[in-house]
C-alpha positions as CSV (number, residue, x, y, z in Angstrom):
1,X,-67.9,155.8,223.0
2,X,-68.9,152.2,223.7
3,X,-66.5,151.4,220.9
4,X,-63.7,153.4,222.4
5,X,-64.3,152.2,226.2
6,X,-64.5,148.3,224.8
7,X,-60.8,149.2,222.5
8,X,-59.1,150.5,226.0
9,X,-60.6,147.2,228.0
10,X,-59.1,144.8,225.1
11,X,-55.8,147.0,225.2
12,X,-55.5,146.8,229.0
13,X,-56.0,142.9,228.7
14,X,-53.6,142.5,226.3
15,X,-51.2,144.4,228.4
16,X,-52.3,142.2,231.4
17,X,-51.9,138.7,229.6
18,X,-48.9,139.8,228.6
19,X,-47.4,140.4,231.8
20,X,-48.9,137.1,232.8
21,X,-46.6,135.0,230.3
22,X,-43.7,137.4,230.7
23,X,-43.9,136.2,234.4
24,X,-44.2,132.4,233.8
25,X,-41.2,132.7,231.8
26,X,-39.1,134.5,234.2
27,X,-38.5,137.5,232.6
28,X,-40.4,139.3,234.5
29,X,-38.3,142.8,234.7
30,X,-38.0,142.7,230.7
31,X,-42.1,142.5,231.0
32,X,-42.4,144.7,233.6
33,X,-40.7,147.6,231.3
34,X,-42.5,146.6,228.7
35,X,-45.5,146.4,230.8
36,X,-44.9,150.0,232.0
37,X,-43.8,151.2,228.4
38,X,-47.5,149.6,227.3
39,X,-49.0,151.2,230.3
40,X,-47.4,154.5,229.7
41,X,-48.5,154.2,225.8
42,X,-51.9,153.0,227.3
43,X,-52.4,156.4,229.0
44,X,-50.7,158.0,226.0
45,X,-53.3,156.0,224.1
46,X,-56.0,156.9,226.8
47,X,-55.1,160.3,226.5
48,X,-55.3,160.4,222.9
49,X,-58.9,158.4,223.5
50,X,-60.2,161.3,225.4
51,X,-58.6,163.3,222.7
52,X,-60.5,161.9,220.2
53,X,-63.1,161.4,222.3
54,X,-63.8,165.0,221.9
55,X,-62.8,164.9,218.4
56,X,-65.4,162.7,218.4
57,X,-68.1,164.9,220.7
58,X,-66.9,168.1,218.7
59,X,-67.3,165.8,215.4
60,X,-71.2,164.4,216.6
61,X,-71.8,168.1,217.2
62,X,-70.2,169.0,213.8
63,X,-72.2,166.2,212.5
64,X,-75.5,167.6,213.9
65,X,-74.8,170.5,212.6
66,X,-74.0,169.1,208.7
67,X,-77.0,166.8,210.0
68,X,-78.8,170.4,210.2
69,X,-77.3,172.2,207.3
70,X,-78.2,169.2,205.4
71,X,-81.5,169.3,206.5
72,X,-81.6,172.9,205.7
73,X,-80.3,172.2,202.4
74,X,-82.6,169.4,201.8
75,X,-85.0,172.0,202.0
76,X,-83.4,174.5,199.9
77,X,-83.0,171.7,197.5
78,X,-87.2,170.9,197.6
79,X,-87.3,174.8,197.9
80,X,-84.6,175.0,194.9
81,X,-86.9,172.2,193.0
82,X,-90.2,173.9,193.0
83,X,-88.5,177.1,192.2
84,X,-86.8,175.4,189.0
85,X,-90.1,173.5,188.4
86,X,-91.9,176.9,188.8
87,X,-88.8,178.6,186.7
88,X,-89.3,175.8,184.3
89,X,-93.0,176.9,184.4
90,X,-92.4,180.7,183.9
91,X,-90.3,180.1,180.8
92,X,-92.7,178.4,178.9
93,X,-94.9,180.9,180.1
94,X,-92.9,183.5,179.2
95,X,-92.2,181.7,175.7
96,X,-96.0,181.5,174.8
97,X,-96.2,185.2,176.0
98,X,-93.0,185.7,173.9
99,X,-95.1,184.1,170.9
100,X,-98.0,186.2,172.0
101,X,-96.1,189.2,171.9
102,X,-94.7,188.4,168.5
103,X,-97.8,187.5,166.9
104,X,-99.0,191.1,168.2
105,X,-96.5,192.5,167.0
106,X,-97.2,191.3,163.6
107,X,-100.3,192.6,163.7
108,X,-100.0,195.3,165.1
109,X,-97.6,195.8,162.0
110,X,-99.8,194.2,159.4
111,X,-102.2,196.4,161.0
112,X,-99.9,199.9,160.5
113,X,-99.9,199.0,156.9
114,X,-103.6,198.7,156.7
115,X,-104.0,201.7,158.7
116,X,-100.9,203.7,156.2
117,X,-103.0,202.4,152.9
118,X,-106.2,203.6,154.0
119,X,-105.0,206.8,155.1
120,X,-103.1,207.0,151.9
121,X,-106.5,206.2,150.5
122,X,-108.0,208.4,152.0
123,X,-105.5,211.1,151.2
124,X,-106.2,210.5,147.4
125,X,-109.9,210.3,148.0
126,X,-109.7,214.0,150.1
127,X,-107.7,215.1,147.6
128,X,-109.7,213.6,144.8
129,X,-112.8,215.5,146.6
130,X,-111.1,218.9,147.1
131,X,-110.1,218.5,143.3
132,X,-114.1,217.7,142.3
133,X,-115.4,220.2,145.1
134,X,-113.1,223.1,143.4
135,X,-114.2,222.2,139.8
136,X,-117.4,222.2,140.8
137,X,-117.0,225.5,142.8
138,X,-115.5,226.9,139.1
139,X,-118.3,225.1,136.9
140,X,-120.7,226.7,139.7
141,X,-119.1,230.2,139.3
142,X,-118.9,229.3,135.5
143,X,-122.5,228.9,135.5
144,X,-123.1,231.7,137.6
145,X,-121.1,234.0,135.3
146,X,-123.2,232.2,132.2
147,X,-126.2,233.1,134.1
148,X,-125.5,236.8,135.0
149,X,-124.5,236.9,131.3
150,X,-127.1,235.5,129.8
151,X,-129.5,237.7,132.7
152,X,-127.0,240.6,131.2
153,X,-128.1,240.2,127.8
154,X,-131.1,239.4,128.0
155,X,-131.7,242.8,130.0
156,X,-129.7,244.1,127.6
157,X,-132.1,243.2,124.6
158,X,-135.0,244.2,126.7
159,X,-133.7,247.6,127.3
160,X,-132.5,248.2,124.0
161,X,-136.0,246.8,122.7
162,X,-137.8,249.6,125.1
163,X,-135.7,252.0,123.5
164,X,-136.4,251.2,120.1
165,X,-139.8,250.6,121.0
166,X,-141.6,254.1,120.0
167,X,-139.8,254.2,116.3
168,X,-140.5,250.6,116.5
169,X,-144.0,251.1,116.9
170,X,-143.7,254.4,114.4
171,X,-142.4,252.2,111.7
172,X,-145.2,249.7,112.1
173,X,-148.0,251.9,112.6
174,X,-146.9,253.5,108.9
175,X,-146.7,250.3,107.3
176,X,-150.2,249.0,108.6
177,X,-151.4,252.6,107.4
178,X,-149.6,252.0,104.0
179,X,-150.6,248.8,103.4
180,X,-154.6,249.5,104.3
181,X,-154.7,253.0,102.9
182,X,-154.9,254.7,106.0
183,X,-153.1,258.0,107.1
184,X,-150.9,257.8,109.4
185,X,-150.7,261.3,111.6
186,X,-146.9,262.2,112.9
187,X,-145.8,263.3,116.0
188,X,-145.2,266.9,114.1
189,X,-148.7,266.7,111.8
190,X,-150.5,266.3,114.9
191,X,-153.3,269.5,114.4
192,X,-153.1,270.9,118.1
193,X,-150.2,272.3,119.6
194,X,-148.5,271.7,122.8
195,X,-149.0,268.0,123.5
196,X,-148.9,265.7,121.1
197,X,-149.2,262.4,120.9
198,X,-146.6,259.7,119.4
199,X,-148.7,258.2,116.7
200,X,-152.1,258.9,115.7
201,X,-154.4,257.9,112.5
202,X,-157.2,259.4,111.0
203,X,-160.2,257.0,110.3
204,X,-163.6,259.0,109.8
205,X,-162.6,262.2,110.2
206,X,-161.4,261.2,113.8
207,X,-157.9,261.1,115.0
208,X,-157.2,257.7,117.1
209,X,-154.0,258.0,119.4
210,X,-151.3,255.8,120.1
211,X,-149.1,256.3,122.2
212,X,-146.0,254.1,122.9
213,X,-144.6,253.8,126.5
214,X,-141.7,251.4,127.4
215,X,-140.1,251.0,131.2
216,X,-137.4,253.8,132.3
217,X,-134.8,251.3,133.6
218,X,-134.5,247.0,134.9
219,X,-136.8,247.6,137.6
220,X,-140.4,246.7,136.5
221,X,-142.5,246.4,139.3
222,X,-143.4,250.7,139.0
223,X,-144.3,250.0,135.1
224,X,-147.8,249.4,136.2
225,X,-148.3,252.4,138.5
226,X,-146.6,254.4,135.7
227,X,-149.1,252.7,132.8
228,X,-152.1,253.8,134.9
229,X,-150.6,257.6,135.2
230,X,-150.1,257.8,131.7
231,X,-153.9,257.0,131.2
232,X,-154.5,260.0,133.4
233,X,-152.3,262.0,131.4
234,X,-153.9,261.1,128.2
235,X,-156.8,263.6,129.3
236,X,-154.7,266.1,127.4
237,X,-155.5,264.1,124.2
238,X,-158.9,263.4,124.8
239,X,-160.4,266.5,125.4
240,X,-160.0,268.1,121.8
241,X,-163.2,267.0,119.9
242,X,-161.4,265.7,117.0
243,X,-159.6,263.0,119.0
244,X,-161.6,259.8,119.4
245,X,-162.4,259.0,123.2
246,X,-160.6,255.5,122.9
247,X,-157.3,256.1,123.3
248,X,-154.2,253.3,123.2
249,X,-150.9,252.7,124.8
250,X,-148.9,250.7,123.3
251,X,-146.2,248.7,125.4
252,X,-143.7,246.2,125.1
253,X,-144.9,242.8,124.6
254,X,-142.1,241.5,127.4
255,X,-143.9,243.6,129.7
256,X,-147.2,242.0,129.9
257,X,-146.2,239.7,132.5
258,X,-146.6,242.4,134.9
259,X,-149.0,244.3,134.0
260,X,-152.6,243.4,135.5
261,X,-155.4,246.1,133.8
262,X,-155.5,246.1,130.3
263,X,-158.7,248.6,130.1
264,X,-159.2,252.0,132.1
265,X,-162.5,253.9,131.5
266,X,-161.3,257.3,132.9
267,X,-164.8,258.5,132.5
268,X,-164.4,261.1,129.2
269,X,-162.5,258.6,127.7
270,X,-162.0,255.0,127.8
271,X,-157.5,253.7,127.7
272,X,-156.8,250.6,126.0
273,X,-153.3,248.9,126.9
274,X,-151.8,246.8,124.1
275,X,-148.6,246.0,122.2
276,X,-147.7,246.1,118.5
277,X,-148.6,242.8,117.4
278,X,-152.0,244.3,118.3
279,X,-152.2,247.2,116.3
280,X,-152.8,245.8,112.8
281,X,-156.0,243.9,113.8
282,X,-157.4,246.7,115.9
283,X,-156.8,248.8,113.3
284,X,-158.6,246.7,110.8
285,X,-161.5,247.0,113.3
286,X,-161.5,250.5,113.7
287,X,-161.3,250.7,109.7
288,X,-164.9,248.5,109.3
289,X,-166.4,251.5,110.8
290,X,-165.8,253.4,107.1
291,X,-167.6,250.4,105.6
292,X,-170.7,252.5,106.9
293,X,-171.6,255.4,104.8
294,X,-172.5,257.5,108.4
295,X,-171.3,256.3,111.0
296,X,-173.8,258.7,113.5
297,X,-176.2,256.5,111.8
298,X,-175.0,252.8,113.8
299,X,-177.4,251.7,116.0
300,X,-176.5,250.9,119.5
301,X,-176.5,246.9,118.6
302,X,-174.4,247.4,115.8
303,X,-172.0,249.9,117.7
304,X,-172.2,247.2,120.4
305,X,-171.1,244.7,117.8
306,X,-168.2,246.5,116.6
307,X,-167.2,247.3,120.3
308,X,-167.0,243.7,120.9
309,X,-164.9,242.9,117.9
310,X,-162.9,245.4,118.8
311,X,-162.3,243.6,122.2
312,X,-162.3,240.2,120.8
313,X,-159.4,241.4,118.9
314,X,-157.5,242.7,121.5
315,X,-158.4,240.0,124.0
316,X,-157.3,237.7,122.2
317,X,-153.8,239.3,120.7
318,X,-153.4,239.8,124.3
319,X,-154.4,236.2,125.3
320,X,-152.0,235.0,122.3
321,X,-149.1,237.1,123.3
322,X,-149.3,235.9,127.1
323,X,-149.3,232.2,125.8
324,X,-146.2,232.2,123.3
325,X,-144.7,234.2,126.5
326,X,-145.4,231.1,128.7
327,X,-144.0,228.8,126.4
328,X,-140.9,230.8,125.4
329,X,-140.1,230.7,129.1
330,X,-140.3,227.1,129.5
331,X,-138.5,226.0,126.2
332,X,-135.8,227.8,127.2
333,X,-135.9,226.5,131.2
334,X,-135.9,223.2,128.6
335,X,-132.8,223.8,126.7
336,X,-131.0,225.6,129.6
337,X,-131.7,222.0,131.7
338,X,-130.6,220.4,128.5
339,X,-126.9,222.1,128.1
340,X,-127.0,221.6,132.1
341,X,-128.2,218.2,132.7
342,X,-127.6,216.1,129.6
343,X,-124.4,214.0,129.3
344,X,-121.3,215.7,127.3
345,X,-122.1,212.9,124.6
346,X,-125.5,213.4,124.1
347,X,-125.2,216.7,124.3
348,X,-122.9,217.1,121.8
349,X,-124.8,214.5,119.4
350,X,-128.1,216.9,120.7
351,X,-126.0,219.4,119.2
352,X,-125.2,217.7,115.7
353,X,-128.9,216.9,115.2
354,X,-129.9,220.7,116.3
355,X,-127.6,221.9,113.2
356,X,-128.7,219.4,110.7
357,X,-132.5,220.5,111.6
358,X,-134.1,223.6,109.9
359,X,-137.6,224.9,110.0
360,X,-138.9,227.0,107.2
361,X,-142.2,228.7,108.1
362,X,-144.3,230.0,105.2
363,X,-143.3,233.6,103.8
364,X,-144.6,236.2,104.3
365,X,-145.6,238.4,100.8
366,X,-147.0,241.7,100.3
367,X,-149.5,240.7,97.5
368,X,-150.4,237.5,99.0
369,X,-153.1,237.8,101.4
370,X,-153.6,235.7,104.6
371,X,-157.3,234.3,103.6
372,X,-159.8,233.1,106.7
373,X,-160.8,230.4,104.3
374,X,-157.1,229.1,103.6
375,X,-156.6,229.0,107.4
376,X,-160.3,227.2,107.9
377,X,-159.0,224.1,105.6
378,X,-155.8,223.7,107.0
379,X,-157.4,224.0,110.6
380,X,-160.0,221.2,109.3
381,X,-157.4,219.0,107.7
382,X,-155.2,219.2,111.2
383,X,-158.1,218.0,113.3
384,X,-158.3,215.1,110.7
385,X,-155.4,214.0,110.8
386,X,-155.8,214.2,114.8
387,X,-158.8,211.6,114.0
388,X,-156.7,209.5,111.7
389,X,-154.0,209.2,114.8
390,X,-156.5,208.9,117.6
391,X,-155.1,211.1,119.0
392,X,-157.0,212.8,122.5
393,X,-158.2,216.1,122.5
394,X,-156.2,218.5,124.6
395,X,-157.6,220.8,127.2
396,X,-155.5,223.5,127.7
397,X,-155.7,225.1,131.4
398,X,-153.1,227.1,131.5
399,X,-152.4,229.4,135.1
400,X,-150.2,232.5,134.3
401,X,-148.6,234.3,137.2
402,X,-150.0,237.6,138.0
């Protein structure tokens, strides 16, 4: 404005100096007009002045306002700045979260694989398992089946063994009599009617009973309550005064096991329970008697003595029977563990040497007698050649289940 007010005052003194020489040289009406024509274009100007005067006032306002909207701007502009620098910021953030995300997603892909392989891994291995489980399910149910067979047969033998038993025991009982002149008294040359016996020999004018009784069926746990009936029964036996008042059952030697009284004295009579391999030596007992011209004539030391033989003998057949029974159980416990438990290789090798091995125990001849001497010499030369070997005495204490 200041501007503008000192432009008008420098206009109007123009337009005043010039009237002034336009005077002094007399053309004053030529100055005049021009004088008004300046005046008039000096209000025209003055007009415009206030015109852009407010041109001016509208343009400060204008300019406050830019002056404002700049200021606004400038702001927006710091504003804009820190949201680039923080935009800057967020990309590299969001590039290492980017990286981050990759490298997860590597993993997490690396770790897929891992997790695929071990499953398939573990597929085979379930599968490897189910396979083993089953064949061991079938070589369990093999075995099974081997074992019921083998439980089968041997039942099988047993029973057929029992049923043979009494012509067993027949046959046997003739060739003891046979082979120490002794007669031997059938089932149907038995003197007194009605009951008779199995077997029975005549030694000394007396008849001696045996009678051989085998199990009815698998079950043997009644066998001994049906042993000590049959001692009863043998009353029917002992009351004819021919008939010796020692009387003997014979059984099966597989039985012993569960039988637990070997000797009944019924009162009249006395009931003897043995098996077949000890017939011949109580026999041979019972046959010394003859080796006494009267026999009435014993005194009660020397029956004593014979007695005692007599149980000696059957003790020990007993005792001898119930021993090989122990060990024929646990060698074949032994060989079943072996064909269970050894390696296929071994086994089979186990096998090879089993074939290739054969034992030939001495014969036995009918003229050729079983001397007590012979036996005495080769009983002294084994405990030599124990001493030879150093080898320790063995003390055999042997339980047997009852």
């Amino acid at each position: 404005m200041e501007l503008l007010y000192l432009f008008v005052g420098i206009v109007i003194g123009g337009v005043i100096v010039g009237l002034f020489f336009f005077t002094k040289k007399g053309k004053q009406d030529e100055r005049v007009r021009l004088l008004e024509s300046e005046l008039e274009k000096a209000e025209e100007d003055k007009l415009k002045i206030i015109e852009l005067e407010k041109k001016i006032t509208s343009n400060e306002k204008t300019i406050q306002y830019l002056q404002t909207d700049k200021n606004v701007l400038e702001a927006k502009m710091e504003s804009f700045e820190q949201f680039k620098t923080e935009k800057t910021q967020f990309e590299e953030r969001l590039k290492l979260v980017e990286n981050e995300r990759n490298q997860l997603r590597n993993e997490n892909i690396s770790l897929k694989k891992e997790e695929n392989n071990r499953n398939e891994t573990l597929r085979k291995s379930i599968e490897s398992t189910n396979t083993l489980q089953e064949s061991l399910t079938k070589e369990k149910e093999r075995l099974n089946d081997e074992r019921v067979r083998e439980t089968e047969k041997r039942f099988e033998a047993m029973k057929l063994k029992w049923h043979e038993h009494e012509k067993d025991v027949e046959n046997h009982l003739q060739k003891i009599c046979q082979n120490n002149v002794i007669k031997y008294i059938s089932q149907e040359e038995f003197p007194h009617p009605r009951n008779k016996p199995d077997n029975s020999i005549e030694i000394l004018d007396q008849l001696i009973v045996f009678d051989a009784k085998s199990p009815a069926n698998d079950d043997l746990s009644n066998f001994p309550k049906y042993i000590k009936l049959q001692t009863e029964n043998l009353k029917k036996y002992a009351k004819h005064d021919d008939v010796k008042n020692e009387l003997f059952l014979v059984v099966p030697s597989n039985t012993l096991h569960v039988i637990n009284q070997f000797t009944y004295n019924i009162g009249d009579y006395n009931v003897y329970v043995i098996t077949k391999d000890a017939l011949e030596p109580i026999i041979l007992s019972l046959k010394k008697i003859e080796d006494y011209e009267f026999a009435d004539k014993l005194s009660p030391e020397e029956r004593d003595n014979v007695c005692r033989v007599i149980g000696k003998f059957a003790h020990t057949t007993k005792r001898r029977i119930q021993i090989d029974q122990f060990f024929a159980t646990e060698f074949l416990d032994t060989l079943q563990k072996a064909r269970t438990q050894l390696p296929k290789e071994i086994l089979n090798t186990v096998i090879e040497f089993e074939n290739a091995e054969k034992l030939n125990p001495p014969m036995e001849k009918r003229n050729k007698k079983i001397l007590i001497k012979d036996l005495n010499e080769k009983s002294k030369e084994i405990k030599k050649e124990i001493e030879i070997r150093n080898i320790p005495e063995i003390t055999t204490q042997i339980e047997f289940k009852k």
